[in-house]
N, C-alpha and C positions, 0 to 999 in steps of 0.2 A: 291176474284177472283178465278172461275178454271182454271184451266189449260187443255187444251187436248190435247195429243201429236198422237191423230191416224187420219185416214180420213174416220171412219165411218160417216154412216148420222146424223145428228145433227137436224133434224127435229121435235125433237120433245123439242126443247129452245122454249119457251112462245114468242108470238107475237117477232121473233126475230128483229132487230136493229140492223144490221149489216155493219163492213165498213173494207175494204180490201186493206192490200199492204205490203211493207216490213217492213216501219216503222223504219226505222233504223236511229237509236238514238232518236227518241220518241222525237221530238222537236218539237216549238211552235208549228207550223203548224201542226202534229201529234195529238197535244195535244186538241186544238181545234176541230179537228174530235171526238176525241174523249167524250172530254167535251158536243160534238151536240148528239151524239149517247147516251150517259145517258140519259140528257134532253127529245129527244125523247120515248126513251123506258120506262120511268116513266108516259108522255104524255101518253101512251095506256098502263101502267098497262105488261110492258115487260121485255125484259132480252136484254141487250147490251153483243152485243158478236164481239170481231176482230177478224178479220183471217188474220195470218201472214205465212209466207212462211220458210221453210229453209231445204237448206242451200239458201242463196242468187240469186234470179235467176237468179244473171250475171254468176254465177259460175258454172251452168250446160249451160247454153245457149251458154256464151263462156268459156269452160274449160280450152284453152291456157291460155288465156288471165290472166293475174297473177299480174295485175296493180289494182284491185279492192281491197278498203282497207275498212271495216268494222269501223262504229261510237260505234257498239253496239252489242256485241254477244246475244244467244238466252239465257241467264242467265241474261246478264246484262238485256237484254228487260223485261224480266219478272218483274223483281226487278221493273222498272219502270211504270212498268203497274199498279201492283199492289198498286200504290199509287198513281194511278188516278182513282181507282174503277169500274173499267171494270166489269162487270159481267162474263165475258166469253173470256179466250183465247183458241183458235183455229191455235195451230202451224200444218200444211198442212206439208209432205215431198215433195220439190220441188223434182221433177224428170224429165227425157226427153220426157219421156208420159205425164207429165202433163203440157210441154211446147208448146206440139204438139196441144193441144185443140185451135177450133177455138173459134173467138170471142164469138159467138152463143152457144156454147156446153159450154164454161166456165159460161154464165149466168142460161142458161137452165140444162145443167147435173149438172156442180157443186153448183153454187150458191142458185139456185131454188129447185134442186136436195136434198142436203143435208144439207140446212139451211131452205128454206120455207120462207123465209123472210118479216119483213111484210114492211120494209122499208132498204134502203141501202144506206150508205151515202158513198160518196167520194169525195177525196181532187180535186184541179183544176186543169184540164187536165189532169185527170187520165188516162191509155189506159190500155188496159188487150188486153189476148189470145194469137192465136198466127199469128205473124208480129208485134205485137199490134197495129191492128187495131180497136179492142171493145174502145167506150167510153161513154161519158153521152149518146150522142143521141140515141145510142142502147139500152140502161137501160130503158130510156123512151119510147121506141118505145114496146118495151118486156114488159112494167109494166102492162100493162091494162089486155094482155091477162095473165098475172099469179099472178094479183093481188099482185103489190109491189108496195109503191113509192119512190120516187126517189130522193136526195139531192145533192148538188153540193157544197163545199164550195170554195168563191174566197181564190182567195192564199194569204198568211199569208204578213205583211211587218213586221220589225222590224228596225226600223232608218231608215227608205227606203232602207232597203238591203232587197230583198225578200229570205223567208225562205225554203229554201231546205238542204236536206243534201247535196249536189253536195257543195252548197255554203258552209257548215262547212267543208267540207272535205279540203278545200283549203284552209280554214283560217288556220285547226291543222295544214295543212301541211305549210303553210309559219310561224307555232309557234306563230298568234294569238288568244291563245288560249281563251282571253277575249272576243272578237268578236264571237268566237267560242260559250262559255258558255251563251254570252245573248240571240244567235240562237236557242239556245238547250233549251234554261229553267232551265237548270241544270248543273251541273260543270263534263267537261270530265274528264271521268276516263280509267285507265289501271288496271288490277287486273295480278298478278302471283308471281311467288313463288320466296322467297330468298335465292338464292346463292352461296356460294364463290366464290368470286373474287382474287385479287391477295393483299388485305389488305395493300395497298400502303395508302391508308386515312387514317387508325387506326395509321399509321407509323408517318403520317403529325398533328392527333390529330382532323382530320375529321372523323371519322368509317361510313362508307356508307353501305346500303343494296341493294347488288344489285338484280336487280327483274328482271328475266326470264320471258316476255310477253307469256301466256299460249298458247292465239291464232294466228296462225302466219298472217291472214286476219286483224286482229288489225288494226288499223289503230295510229302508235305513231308519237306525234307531233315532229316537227322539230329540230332537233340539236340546244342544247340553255340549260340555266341553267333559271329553273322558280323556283316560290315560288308555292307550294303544301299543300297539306293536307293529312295523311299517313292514313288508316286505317287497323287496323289486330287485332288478338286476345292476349289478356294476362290474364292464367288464367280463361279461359272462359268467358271472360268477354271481349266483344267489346270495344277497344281505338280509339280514333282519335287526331293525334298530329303534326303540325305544322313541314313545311321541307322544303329542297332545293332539287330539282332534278337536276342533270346533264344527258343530254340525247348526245352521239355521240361517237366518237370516240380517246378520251383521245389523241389529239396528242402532247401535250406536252408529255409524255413519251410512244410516238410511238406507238400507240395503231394499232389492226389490224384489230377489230370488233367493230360491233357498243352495246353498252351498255347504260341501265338504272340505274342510280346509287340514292340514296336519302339516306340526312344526314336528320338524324330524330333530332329534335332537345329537349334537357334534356331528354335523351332518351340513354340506355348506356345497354340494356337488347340483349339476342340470341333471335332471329328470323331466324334461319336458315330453312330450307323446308318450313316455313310458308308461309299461302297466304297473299299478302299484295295489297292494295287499294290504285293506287295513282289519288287524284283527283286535277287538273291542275285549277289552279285559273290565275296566271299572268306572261307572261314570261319576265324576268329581262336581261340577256344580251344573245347574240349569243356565240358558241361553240368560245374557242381562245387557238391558242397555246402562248405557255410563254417562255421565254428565259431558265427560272430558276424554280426550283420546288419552290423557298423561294417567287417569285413574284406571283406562281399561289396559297402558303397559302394567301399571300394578298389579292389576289383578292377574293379569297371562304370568305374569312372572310369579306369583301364588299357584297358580294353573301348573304349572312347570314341577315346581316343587312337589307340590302332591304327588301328580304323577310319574315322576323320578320315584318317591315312595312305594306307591303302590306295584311299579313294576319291579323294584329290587326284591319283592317279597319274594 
């Protein structure tokens, strides 16, 4: 897969296969668009190419507004693209000029403009430009005269929950993160770098790393202790090994900010400023404070167990 990271014109991608939006967290529904746009651009001998947006365009459109939390930053997107064989990524810089385009000028100047498309596919109910009012019936009404056609996919279901990110966003946030991972196709992650903390674990014969969220748009699941998957470097050499994360506010010993904490398990090496990988597979109980620090070793050592379980599945 390329990558482009400017908004020159791209017209000259082979019979391009094009399909447009933020994409964020590359879930089933995502995936599927994407899955059509190969298929297609094979069918004519062409180059499948997305265009994604960023920064996120609630984030220019509404700037206050500071409630908006990211599945998937534009590295992790990549990662994910890249192993569904995209021929072509197309990250656009969202901007205020370019939220201002009407429906008409986003198909005509940009789409047509600097892609040449020979076909365009989009998810159900798409809308583009600006108000968003652009949708199918415009694409279709546009196609003849500039020579593109036109695809729709209905919307994705999984267990009869249908698939949006709106929907995952609420599962990480209520700490389903199971629900969460069958929507997505793939296991949420966090990536950021490790720590010092106040090494009260190492004290109790837990040693936790705690992980500084790089991005503050992140979007981190719910206060709760889950079973994980760690991943970082040792040695240059990529590991991935088996954990418990604690996500909240430590109030058994009064904590005052929120922290990510994860016991690595047979695991006793410095990972300090490294980048570390946590991928959220099942969450095991809600944040609790404890009378005693000797009842909350019990309970982390419960914590343990479970999660040893749930991850040998």
């Amino acid at each position: 897969m390329k990558v482009h990271h400017n908004n020159d014109s791209f017209s000259v991608f082979k019979n391009a296969v094009i399909t447009i939006g933020t994409f964020d967290g590359v879930h089933h529904g995502h995936q599927k668009l994407i899955e059509k746009i190969n298929v297609l651009a094979k069918e004519i001998a062409g180059e499948s190419v997305l265009i994604t947006f960023e920064p996120h365009p609630r984030m220019v459109v509404f700037p206050d507004d500071r409630s908006l939390k990211i599945l998937s930053t534009i590295e992790e997107k990549i990662l994910l693209l890249e192993n569904l064989k995209v021929d072509h990524l197309v990250v656009i810089p969202f901007n205020k000029q370019f939220s201002q385009l009407t429906a008409k000028e986003y198909v005509v100047d940009f789409l047509v403009g600097k892609f040449n498309p020979a076909t365009i596919v989009i998810g159900y109910n798409h809308q583009f430009g600006h108000h968003r009012d652009g949708n199918v019936e415009l694409l279709k009404k546009l196609s003849d005269q500039f020579n593109f056609s036109v695809e729709e996919l209905n919307k994705q279901m999984i267990d009869d929950i249908e698939v949006s990110s709106t929907r995952i966003r609420i599962a990480i946030q209520e700490g389903d993160v199971k629900t969460a991972n069958q929507l997505l196709g793939h296991t949420y992650s966090l990536t950021g770098v490790v720590v010092k903390g106040n090494q009260l674990g190492r004290k109790l014969g837990y040693p936790t790393a705690n992980v500084k969220i790089e991005d503050n748009y992140k979007l981190i699941p719910a206060d709760g202790v889950y079973a994980i998957r760690c991943i970082f470097e040792i040695e240059e050499k990529t590991v991935t090994k088996n954990a418990v994360c604690s996500i909240g506010f430590r109030p058994t010993v009064n904590g005052t900010y929120r922290t990510v904490e994860a016991f690595i398990f047979n695991f006793d090496g410095n990972i300090y400023n490294q980048k570390l990988t946590l991928e959220f597979v099942e969450r095991i109980r809600e944040e609790k404070k404890f009378e005693t620090l000797d009842l909350m070793v019990e309970e982390i050592k419960k914590d343990e167990e479970r999660a040893r379980a749930i991850l040998a599945k």
